[in-house]
C-alpha positions in Angstrom: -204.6 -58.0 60.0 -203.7 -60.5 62.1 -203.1 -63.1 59.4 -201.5 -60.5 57.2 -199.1 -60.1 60.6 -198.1 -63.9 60.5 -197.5 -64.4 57.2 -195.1 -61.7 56.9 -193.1 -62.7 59.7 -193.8 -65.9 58.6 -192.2 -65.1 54.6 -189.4 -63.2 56.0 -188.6 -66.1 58.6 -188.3 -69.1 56.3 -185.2 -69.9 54.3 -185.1 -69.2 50.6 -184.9 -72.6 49.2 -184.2 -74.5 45.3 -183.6 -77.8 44.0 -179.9 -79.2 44.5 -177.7 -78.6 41.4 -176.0 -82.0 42.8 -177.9 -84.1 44.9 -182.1 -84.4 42.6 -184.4 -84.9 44.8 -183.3 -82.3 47.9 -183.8 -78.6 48.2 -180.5 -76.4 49.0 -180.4 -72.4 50.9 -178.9 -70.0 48.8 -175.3 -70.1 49.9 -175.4 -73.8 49.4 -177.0 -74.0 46.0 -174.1 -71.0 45.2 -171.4 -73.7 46.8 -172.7 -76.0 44.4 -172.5 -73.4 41.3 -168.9 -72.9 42.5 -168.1 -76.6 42.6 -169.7 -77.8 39.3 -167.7 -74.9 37.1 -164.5 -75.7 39.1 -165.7 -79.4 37.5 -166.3 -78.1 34.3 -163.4 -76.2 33.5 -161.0 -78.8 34.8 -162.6 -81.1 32.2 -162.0 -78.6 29.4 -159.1 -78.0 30.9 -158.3 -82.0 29.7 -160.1 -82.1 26.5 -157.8 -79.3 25.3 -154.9 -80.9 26.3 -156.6 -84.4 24.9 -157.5 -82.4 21.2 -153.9 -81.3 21.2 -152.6 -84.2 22.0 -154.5 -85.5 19.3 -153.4 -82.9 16.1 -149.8 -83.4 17.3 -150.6 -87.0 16.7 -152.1 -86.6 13.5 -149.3 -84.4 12.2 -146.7 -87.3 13.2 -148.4 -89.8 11.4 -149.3 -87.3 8.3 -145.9 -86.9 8.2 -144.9 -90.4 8.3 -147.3 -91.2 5.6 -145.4 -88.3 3.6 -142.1 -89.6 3.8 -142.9 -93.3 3.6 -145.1 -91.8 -0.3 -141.8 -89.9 -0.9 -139.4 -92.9 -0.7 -141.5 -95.1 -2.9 -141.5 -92.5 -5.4 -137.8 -92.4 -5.2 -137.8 -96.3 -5.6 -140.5 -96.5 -8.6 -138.3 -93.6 -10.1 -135.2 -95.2 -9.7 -136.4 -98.7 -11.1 -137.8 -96.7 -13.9 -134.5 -95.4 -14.8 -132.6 -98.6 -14.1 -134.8 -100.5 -16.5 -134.4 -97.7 -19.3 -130.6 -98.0 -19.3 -130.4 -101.8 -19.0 -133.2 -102.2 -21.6 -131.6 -99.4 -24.0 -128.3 -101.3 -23.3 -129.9 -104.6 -24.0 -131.3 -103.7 -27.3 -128.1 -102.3 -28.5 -126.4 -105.0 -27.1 -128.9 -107.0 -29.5 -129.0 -105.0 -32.7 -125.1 -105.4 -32.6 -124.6 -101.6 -31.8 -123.4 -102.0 -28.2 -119.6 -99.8 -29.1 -117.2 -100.6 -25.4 -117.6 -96.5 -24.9 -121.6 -97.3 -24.9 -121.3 -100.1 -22.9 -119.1 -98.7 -20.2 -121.1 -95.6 -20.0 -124.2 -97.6 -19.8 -122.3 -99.2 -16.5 -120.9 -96.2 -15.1 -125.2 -94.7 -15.5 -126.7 -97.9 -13.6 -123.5 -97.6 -11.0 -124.1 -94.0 -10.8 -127.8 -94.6 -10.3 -127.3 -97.4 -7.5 -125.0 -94.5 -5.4 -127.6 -91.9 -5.8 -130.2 -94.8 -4.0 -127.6 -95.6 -1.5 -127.0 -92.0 -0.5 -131.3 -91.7 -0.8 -131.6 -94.6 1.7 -128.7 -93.2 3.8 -130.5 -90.0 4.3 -133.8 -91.7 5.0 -132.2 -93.8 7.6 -130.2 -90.5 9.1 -133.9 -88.3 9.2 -134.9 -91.3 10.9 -132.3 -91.1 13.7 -133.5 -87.4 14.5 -136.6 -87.8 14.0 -136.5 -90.2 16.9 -133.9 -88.3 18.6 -136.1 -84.9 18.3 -139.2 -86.8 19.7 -137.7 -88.2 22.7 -136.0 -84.4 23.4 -139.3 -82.9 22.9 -140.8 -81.2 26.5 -144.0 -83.2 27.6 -147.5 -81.4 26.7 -148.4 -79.6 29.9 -151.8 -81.2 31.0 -153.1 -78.3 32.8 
């Protein structure tokens, strides 16, 4: 009974201990080792917390440069198309010019198609050079992302 006695008191008088959540090897109470708990998922949300931001960060970055890419495909299919159609008239001009069926109406028209053509790229590669200027403009006006 005795025995039965101490070890009672003897349960009831010792701290509740566990293994450290942050320092292996050492044994924490209860309101320590819930200090701990506290601490760590402060830790672990700030570091969501940054690879959120990070992963956003990231997409915007992606969407820039897909973008890029997308404008940089659409001007050289401007250019091929343009060459294409600059080559047509000067060769179509060229044969009749050959042949002997080059008339002054057909050759001034065929100059007044390739002058035409050669504005239309002009104004193309003004407008390129204009979304440009915003585009830069835009980027540098954007707010920061928020790294909360």
């Amino acid at each position: 009974m005795l025995l039965a006695l101490l070890l009672c008191i003897g349960l009831v008088g010792c701290p509740i201990t566990t293994a450290s959540l942050i320092t292996p090897g050492s044994d924490v109470t209860v309101a320590e080792f819930q200090g701990e708990v506290i601490t760590l998922s402060s830790q672990l949300d700030k570091s969501a917390a940054a690879i959120d931001a990070s992963l956003t960060q990231h997409n915007i970055d992606v969407q820039a440069f897909n973008k890029r890419v997308e404008l940089g495909q659409d001007a050289i299919n401007k250019k091929v198309e343009l060459r294409t159609e600059i080559v047509a008239v000067i060769g179509g001009a060229g044969t009749a010019l050959l042949s002997g069926t080059l008339t002054p109406q057909a050759g001034v028209a065929a100059v007044l198609q390739i002058a035409t053509l050669f504005a239309a790229a002009g104004l193309t590669l003004d407008n390129r050079r204009k979304d440009k200027v915003i585009a830069a403009k835009t980027s540098t006006t954007a707010p920061p992302a928020s790294n909360s």
